[in-house]
C-alpha positions as CSV (number, residue, x, y, z in Angstrom):
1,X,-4.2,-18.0,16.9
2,X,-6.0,-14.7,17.8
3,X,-7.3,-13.3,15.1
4,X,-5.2,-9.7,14.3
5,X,-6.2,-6.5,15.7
6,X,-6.0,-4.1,12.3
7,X,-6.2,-0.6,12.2
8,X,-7.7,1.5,9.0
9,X,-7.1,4.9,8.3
10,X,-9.3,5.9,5.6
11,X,-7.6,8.5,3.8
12,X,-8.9,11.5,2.7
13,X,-12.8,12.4,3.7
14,X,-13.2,13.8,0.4
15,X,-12.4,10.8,-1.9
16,X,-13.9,7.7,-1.8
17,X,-11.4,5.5,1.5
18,X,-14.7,6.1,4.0
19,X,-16.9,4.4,1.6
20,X,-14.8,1.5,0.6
21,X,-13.9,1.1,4.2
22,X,-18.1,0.5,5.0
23,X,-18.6,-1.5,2.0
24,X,-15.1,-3.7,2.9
25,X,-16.6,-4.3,6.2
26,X,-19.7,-4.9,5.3
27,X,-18.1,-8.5,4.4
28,X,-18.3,-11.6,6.6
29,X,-15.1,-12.5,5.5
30,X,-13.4,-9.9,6.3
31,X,-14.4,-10.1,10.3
32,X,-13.5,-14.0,10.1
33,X,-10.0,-13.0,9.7
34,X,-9.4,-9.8,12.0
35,X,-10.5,-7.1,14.2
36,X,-10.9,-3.9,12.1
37,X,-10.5,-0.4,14.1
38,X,-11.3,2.4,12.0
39,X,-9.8,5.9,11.9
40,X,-12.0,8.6,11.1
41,X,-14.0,11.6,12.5
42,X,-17.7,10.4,13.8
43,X,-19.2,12.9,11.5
44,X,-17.1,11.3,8.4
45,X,-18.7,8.2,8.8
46,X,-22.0,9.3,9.2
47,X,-21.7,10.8,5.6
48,X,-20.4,7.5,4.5
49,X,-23.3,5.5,5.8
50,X,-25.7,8.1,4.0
51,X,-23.8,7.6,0.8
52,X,-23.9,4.1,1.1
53,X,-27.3,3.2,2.2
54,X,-25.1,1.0,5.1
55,X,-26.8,0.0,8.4
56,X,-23.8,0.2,11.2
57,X,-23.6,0.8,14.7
58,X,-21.2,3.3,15.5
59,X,-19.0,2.3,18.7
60,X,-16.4,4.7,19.3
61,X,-13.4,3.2,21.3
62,X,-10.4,5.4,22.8
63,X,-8.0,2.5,22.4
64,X,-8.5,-1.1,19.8
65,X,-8.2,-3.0,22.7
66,X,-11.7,-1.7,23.4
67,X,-13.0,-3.0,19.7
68,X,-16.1,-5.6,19.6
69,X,-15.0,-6.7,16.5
70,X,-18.7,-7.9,15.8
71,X,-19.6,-7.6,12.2
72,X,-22.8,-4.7,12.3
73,X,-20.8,-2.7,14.5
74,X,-18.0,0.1,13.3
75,X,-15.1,0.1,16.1
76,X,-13.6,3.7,15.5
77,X,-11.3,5.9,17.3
78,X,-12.4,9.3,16.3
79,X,-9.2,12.1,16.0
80,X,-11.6,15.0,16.6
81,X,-10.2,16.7,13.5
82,X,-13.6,17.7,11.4
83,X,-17.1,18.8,12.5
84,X,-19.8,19.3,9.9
85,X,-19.5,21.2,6.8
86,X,-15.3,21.0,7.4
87,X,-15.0,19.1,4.0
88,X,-17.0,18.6,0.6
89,X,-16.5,15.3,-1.6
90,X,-14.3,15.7,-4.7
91,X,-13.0,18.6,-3.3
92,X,-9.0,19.2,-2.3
93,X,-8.6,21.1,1.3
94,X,-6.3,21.4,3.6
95,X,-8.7,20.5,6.3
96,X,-9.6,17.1,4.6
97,X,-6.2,17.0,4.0
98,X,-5.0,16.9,7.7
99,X,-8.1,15.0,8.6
100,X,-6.5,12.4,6.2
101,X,-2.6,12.8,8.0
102,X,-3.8,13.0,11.9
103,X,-6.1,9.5,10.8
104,X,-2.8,7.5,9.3
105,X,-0.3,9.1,12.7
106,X,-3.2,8.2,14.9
107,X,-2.8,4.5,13.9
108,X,0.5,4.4,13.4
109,X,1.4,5.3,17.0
110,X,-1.0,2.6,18.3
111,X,0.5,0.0,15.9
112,X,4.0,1.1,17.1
113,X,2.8,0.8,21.1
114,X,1.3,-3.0,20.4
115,X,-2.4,-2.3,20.3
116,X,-2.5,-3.1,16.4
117,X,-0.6,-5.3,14.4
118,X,-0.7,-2.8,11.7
119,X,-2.7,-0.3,9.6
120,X,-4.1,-0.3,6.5
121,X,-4.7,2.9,4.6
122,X,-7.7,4.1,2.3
123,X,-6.1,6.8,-0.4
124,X,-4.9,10.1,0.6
125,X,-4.4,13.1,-1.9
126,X,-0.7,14.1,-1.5
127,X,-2.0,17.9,-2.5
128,X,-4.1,18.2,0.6
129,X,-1.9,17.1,2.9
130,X,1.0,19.6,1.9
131,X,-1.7,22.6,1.6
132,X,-2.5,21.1,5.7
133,X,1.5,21.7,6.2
134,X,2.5,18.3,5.9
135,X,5.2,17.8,3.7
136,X,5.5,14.1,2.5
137,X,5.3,12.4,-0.9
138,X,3.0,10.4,0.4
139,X,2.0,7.1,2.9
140,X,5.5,5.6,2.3
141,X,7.5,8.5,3.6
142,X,4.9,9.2,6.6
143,X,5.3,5.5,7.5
144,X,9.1,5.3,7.7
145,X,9.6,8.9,9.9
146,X,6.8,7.6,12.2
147,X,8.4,4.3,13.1
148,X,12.2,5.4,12.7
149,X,12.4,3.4,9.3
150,X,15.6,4.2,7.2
151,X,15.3,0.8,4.8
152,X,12.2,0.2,3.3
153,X,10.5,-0.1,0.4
154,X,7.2,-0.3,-1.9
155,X,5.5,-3.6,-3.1
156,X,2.8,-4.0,-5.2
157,X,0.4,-6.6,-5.5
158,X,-2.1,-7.7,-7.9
159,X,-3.1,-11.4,-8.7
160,X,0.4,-13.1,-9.2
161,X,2.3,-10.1,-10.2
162,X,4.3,-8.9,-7.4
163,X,7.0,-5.1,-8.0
164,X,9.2,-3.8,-5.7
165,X,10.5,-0.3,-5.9
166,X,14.3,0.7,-5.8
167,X,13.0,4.1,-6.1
168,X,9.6,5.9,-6.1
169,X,8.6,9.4,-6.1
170,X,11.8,11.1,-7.3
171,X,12.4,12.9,-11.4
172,X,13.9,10.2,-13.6
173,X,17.1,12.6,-13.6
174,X,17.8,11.6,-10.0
175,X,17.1,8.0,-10.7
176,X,19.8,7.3,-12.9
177,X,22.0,8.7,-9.4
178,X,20.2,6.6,-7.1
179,X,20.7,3.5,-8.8
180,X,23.7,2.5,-6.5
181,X,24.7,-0.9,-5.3
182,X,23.7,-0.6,-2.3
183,X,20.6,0.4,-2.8
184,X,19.6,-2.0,-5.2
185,X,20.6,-4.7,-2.9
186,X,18.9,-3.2,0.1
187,X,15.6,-3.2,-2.1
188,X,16.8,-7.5,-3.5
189,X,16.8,-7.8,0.2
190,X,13.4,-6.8,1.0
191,X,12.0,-8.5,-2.0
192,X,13.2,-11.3,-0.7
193,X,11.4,-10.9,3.1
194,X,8.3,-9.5,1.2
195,X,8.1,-13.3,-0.1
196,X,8.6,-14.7,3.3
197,X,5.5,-12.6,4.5
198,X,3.5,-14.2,2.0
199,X,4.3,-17.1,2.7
200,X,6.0,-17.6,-1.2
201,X,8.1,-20.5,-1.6
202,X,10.7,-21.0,-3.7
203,X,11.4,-17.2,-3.5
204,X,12.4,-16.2,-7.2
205,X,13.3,-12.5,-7.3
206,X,13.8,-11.1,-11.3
207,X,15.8,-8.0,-11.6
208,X,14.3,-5.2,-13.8
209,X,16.9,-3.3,-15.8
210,X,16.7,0.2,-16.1
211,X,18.0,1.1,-19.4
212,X,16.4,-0.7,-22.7
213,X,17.6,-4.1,-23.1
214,X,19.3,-3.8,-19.8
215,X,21.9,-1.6,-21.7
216,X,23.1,-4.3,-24.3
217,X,26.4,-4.6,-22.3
218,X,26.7,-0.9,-21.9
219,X,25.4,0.2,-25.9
220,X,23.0,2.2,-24.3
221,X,23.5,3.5,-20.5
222,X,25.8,2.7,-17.5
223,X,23.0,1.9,-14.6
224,X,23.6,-1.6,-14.9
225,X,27.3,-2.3,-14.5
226,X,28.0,0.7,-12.2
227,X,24.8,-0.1,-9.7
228,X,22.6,-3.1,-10.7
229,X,24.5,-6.4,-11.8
230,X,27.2,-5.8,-8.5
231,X,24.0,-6.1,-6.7
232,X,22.9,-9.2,-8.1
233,X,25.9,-10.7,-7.6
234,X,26.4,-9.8,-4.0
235,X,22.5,-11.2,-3.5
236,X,23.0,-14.7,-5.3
237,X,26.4,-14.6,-2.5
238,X,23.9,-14.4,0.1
239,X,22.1,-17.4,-0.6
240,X,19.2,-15.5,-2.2
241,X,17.8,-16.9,-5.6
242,X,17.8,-13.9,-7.9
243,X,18.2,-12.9,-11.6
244,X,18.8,-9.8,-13.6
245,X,19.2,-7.7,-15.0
246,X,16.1,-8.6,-17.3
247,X,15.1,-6.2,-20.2
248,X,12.6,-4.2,-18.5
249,X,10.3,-5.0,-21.3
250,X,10.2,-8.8,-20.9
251,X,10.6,-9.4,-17.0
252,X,6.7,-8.3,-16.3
253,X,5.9,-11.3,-18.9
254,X,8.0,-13.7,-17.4
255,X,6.7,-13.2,-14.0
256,X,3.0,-13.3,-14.7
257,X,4.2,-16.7,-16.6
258,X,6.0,-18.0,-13.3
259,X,9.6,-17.9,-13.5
260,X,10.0,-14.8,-11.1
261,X,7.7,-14.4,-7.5
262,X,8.7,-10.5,-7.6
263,X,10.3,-8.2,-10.1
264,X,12.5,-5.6,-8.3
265,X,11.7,-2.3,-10.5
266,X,13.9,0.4,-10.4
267,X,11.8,3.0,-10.8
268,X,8.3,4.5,-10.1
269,X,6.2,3.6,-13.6
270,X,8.8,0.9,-14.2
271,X,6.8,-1.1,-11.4
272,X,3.4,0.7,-11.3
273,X,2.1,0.3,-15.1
274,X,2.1,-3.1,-15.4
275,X,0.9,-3.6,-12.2
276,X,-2.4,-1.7,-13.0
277,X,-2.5,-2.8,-16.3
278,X,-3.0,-6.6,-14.4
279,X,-5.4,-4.9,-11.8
280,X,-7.2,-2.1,-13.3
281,X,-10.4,-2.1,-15.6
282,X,-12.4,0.2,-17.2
283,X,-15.5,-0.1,-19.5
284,X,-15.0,1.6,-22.8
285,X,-18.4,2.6,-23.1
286,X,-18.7,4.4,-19.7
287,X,-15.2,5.3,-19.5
288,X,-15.3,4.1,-15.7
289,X,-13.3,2.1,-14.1
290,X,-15.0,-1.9,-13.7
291,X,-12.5,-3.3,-11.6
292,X,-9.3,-2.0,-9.3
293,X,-7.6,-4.5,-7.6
294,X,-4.0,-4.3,-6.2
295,X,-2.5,-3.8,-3.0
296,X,0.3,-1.3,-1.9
297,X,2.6,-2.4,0.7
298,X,5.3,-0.9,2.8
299,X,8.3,-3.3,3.7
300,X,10.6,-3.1,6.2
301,X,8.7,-1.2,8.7
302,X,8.4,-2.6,12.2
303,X,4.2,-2.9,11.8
304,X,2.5,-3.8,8.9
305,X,1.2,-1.5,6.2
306,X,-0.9,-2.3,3.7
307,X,-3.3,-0.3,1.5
308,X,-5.3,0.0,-1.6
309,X,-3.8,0.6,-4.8
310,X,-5.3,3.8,-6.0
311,X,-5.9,7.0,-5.4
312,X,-9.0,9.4,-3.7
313,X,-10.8,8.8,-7.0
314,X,-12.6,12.4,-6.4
315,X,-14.3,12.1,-9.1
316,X,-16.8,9.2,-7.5
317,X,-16.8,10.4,-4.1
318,X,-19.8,11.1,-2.8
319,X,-22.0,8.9,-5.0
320,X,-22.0,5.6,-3.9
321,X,-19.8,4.0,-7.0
322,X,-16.8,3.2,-5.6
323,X,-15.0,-0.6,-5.6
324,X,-14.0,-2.0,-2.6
325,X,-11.9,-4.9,-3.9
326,X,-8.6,-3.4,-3.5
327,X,-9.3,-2.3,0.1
328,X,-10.5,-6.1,1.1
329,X,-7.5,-7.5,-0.5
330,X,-5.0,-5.0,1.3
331,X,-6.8,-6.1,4.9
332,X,-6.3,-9.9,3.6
333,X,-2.6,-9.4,2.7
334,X,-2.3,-7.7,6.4
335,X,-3.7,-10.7,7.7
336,X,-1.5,-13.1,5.8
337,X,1.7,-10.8,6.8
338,X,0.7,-11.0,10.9
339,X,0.2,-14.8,10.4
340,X,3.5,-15.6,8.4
341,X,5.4,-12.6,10.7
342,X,4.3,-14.4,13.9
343,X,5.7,-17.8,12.3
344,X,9.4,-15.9,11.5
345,X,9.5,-14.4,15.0
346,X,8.6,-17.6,16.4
């Protein structure tokens, strides 16, 4: 097979996406598997390859069907949004912040018109954006109104430890409303197809609870008869090998010890703690941050998205200190997704 044509935004100019984005393709590995296409202003890059000491070639392409894909060289479409001095690192603006939104769109539209197989996004800072005009929570929402999405959902990713998200960036007040049946089976539902994009079988989906101990049979909250267990049910009647609801304090444990392939979580922290507790480091003499792996994922969407797990980390930009890991593991997971994707549509 051809290998993937992959477009990356990356994210904010200000944080650290252009520099993980040189030092992810900077990696032999990475160019075995696919075609990268960057998104990012010419004069963001620059900046990148001075903060990094990198040696690339700059080729600017109006369309990834133009790409080289030749390790050495940068294939980048360039937006035309920032000119010199428009941004400083580790700082929130609102023209880094649309730099960051007209990047992710920019891809987006070319994944949707078949010139990508999908994009893969370095960390935007949801602040700049809306201080640019652009009112989303963040990549999840701007994804689903750019391809027409209605069902979709968040995965993350790190080592064997796989969480989907019933809901995300909403008050834990609304929450306890959203948890409806057909939402949690919606979300059981794209658990299940995350699997089949992996390649993952048997599939085994466990069912977070919401409330402690899954509610004790009701002792201590409703969620889980009114919402979650008629989903379950009507999941295990579609054929689809699922469990729950599981305390919400043991069904993390059991999954990192095999019994479950993805934990459906019904709620933002409910998913995302653990998941950086598995991925994240950080020394405790420096106080920084050794290792951050994990990969965020939208499902359901008609191209792929994939990014890194964590956020502009202002607080590095600029000095040549951030990790790459997570960024090479979201193009790799892209990858696998357009391999096993051709494979269902086939």
């Amino acid at each position: 097979m051809s290998k993937p044509v992959l477009g990356i935004s990356v994210g904010d100019p200000a944080g650290v996406g252009p520099e993980i984005t040189l030092k992810a393709l900077d990696r032999a590995d990475v160019y075995r598997e696919c075609v990268p296409v960057v998104y990012a202003d010419r004069v963001v890059l620059e900046d990148a390859l001075a903060v990094t000491g990198k040696r690339f070639v700059l080729n600017p392409v109006k369309n990834p069907n133009e790409a080289d894909g030749v390790q050495g060289t940068i294939d980048y479409v360039d937006p035309g949004v920032l000119r010199k001095g428009d941004y400083a690192y580790g700082t929130v603006g609102a023209k880094s912040g649309d730099a960051s939104f007209q990047y992710v769109i920019s891809a987006i539209k070319d994944a949707m018109a078949g010139d990508t197989v999908g994009v893969v996004t370095g960390p935007i800072n949801k602040e700049a954006i809306n201080l640019a005009g652009h009112h989303y929570a963040g990549h999840t929402e701007i994804f689903a109104e750019y391809t027409g999405t209605k069902n979709y959902g968040m995965l993350l990713s790190s080592g064997n430890l796989n969480v989907i998200h019933v809901t995300t960036h909403v008050s834990m007040r609304e929450v306890c409303d959203l948890l409806t049946k057909e939402r949690v089976l919606n979300t059981i539902r794209l658990a299940d197809l995350a699997l089949r994009l992996m390649g993952k079988e048997p599939r085994r989906i466990g069912v977070a609870g919401f409330n402690a101990h899954a509610s004790e049979n009701g002792l201590f909250g409703g969620e889980e008869a009114k919402g979650i267990i008629p989903a379950i049910e009507a999941a295990a009647v579609e054929g689809l090998d699922v469990a729950g609801p599981v305390p919400p304090d043991t069904v993390f444990v059991k999954a990192l010890g095999g019994q479950f392939d993805v934990v459906v979580a019904m709620y933002h922290d409910q998913g995302h703690i653990p998941l950086k507790l598995c991925g994240f480091r950080m020394d405790p003499v420096t106080g920084l941050y050794s290792q951050m792996s994990g990969i965020n994922t939208t499902i359901g969407l008609p191209i792929i998205r994939t990014s890194v797990d964590h956020g502009t980390a202002f607080g590095k930009a600029g000095k040549n200190r951030a990790n790459e890991e997570s960024m090479v593991d979201a193009l790799k997971l892209a990858v696998t997704f357009a391999q096993n994707g051709r494979r269902l549509k086939g």
